[in-house]
MDAnalysis code that builds the backbone (N, CA, C; Angstrom):
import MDAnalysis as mda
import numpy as np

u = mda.Universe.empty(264, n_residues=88, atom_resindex=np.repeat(np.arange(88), 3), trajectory=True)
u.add_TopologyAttr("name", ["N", "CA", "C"] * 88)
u.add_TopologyAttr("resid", np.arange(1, 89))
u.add_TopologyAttr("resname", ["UNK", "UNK", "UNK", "UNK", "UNK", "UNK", "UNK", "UNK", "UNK", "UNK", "UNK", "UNK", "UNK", "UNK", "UNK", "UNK", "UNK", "UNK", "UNK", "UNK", "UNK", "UNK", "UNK", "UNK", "UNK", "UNK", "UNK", "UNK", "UNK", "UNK", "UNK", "UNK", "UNK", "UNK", "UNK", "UNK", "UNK", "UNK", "UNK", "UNK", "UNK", "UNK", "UNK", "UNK", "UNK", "UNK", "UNK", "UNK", "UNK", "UNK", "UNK", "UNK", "UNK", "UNK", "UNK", "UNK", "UNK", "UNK", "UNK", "UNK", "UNK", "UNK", "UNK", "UNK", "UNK", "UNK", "UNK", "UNK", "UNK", "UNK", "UNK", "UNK", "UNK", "UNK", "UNK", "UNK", "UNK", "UNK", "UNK", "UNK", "UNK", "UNK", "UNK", "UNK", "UNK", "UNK", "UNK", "UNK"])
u.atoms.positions = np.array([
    [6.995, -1.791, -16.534],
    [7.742, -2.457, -15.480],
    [7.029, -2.231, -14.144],
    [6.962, -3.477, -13.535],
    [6.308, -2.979, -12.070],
    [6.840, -2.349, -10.722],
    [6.164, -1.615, -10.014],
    [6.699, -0.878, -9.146],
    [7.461, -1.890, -8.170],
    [7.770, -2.561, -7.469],
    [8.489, -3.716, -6.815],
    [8.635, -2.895, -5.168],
    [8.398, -4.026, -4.055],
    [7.958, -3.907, -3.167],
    [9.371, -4.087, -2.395],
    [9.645, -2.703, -0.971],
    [11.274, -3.125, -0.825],
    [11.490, -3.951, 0.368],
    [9.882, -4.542, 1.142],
    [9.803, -5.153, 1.512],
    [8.707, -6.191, 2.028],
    [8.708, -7.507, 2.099],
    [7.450, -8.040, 2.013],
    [7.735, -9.570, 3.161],
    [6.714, -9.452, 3.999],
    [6.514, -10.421, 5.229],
    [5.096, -11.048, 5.520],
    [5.649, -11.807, 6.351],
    [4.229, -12.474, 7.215],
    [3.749, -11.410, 7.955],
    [1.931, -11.491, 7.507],
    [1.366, -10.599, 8.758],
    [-0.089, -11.407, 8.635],
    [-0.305, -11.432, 9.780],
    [-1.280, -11.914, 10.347],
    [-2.400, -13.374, 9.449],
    [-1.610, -13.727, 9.459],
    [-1.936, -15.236, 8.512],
    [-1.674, -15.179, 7.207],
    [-1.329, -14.170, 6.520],
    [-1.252, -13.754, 4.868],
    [0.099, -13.039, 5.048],
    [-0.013, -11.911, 4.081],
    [1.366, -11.358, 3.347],
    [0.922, -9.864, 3.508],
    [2.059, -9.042, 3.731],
    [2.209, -7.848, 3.637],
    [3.403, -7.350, 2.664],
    [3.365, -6.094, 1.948],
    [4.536, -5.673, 1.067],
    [4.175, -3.913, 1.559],
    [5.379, -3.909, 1.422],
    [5.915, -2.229, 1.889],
    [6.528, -1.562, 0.883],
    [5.978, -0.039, 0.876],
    [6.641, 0.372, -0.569],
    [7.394, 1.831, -0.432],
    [8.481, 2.196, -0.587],
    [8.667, 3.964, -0.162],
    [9.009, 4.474, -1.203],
    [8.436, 5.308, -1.667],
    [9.411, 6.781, -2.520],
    [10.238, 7.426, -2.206],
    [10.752, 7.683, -2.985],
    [11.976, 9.274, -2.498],
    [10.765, 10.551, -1.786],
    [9.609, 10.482, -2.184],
    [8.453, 11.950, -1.761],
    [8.860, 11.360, -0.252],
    [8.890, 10.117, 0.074],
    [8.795, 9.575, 2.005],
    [7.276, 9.319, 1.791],
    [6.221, 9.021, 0.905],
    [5.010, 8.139, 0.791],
    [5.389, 6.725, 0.221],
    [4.518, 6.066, 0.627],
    [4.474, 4.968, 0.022],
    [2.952, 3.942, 0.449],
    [3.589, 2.442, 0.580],
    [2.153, 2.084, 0.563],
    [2.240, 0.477, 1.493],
    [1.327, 0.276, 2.101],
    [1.119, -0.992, 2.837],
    [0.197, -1.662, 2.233],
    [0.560, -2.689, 1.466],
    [0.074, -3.717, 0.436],
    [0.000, -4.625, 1.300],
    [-1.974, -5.807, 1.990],
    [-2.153, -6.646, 2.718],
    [-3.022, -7.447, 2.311],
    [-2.792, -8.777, 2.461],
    [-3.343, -9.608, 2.028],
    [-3.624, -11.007, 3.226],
    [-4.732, -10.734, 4.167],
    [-4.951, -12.175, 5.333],
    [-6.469, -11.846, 5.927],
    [-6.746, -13.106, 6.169],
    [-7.965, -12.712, 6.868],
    [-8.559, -12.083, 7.516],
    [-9.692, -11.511, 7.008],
    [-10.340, -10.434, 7.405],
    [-9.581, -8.908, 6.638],
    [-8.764, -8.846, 5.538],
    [-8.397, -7.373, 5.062],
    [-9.469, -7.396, 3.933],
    [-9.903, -6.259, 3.191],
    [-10.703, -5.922, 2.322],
    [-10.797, -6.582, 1.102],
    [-11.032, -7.690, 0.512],
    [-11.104, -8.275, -0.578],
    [-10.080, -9.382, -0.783],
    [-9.714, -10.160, 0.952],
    [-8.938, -11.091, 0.899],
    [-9.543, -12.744, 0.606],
    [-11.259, -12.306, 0.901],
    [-12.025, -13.808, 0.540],
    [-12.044, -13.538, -0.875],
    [-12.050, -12.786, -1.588],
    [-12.009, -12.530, -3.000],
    [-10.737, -13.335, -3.993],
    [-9.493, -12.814, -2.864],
    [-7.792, -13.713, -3.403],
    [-7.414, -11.899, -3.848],
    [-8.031, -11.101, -3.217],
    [-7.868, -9.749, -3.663],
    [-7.285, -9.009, -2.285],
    [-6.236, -7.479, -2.955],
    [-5.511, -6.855, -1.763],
    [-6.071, -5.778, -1.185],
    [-5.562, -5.067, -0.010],
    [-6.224, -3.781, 0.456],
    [-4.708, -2.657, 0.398],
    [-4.995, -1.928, 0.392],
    [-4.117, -0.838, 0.534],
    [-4.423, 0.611, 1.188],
    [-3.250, 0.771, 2.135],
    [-2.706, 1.691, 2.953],
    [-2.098, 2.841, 2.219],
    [-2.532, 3.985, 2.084],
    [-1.168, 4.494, 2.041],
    [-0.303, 4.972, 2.932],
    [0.887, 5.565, 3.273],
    [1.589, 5.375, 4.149],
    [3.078, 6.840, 4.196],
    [3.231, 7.406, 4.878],
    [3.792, 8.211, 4.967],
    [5.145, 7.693, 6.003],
    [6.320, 7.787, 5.302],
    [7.735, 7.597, 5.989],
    [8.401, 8.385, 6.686],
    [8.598, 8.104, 8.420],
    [9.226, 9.098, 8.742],
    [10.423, 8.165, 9.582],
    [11.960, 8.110, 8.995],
    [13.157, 7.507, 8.749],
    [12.390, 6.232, 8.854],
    [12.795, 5.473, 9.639],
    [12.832, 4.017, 9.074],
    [11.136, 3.483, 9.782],
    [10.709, 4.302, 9.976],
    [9.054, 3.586, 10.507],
    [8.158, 4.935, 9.883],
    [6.827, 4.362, 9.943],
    [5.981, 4.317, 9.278],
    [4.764, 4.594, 9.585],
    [3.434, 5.642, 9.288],
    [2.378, 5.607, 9.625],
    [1.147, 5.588, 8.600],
    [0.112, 5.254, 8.923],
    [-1.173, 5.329, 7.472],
    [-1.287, 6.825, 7.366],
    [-1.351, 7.391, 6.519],
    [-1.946, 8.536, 6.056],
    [-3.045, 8.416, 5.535],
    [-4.065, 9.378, 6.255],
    [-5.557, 9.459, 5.819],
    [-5.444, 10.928, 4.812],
    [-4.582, 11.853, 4.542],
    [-4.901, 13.126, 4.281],
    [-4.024, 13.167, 3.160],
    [-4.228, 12.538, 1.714],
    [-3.657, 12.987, 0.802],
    [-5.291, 13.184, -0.585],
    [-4.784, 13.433, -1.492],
    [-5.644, 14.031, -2.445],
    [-5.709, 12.660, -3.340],
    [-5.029, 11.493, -2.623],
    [-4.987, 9.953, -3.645],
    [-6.647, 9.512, -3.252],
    [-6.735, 9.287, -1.674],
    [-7.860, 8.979, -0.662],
    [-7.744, 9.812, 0.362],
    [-8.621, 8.975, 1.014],
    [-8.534, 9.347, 2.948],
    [-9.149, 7.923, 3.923],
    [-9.066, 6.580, 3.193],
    [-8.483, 5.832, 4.067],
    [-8.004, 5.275, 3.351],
    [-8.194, 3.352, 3.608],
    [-7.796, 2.293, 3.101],
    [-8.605, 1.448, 1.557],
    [-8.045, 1.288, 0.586],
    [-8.648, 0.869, 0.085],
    [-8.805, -0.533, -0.409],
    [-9.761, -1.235, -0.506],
    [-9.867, -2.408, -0.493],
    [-10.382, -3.147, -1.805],
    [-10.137, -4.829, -1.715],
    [-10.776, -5.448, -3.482],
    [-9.500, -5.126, -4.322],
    [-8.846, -4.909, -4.386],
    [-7.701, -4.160, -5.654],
    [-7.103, -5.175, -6.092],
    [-7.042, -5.521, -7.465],
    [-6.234, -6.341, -7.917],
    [-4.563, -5.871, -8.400],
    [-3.698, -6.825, -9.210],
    [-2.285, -6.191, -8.697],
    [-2.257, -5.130, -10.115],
    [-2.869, -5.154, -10.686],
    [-3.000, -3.875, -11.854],
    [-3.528, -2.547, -11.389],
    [-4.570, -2.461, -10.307],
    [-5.128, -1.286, -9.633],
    [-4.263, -1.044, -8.749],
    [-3.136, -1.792, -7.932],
    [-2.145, -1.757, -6.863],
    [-0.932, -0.507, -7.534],
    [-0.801, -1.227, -9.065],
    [0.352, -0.519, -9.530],
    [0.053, 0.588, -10.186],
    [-1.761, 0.927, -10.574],
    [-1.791, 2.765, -10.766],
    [-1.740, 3.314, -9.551],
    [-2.632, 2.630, -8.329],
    [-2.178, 3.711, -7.326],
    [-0.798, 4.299, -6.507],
    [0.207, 3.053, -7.133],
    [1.600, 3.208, -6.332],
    [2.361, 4.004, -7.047],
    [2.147, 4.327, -8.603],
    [2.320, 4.982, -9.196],
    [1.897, 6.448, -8.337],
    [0.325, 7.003, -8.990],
    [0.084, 7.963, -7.832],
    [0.504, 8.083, -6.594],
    [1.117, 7.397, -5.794],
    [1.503, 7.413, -4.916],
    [2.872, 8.134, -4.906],
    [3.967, 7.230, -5.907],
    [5.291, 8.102, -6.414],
    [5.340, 9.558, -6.901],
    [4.530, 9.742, -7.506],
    [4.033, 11.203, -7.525],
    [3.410, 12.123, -7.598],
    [3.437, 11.683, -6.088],
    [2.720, 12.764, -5.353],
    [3.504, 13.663, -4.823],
    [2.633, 15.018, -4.203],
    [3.819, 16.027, -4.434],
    [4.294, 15.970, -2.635],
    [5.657, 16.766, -2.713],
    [5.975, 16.480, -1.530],
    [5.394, 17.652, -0.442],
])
């Protein structure tokens, strides 16, 4: 079953999806011109640390340490996985 996104908008000519765990990580799923593997029809990903209802990139977990780019939606859903648990 796929991880499902709890929220998803217009950003900057394409699509964005937002993702949180109960850990308070989650992930900024982007897709518009000029993001990492969007001339491809491919996504980039953020990960993203929750603090109450807003949000910042996290560079400092043991998943990465930035953004990663090219990902198709099968590589989206191991890392969001890793992402869910991860430790708090």
């Amino acid at each position: 079953m796929a991880i499902e996104p709890i929220k998803v908008r217009e950003a900057h000519g394409g699509f964005q999806k937002l993702y949180r765990f109960p850990n308070n990580y989650g992930a900024s799923v982007v897709k518009f011109p000029g993001s990492y593997g969007s001339e491809k029809d491919l996504w980039e990903l953020a990960i993203i640390k929750w603090f109450g209802d807003n949000y910042e990139i996290c560079y400092d977990t043991g998943i990465t340490n930035d953004v990663m780019g090219n990902l198709t939606e099968d590589d989206i859903q191991k890392i969001l996985l890793e992402i869910e648990l991860y430790p708090l």
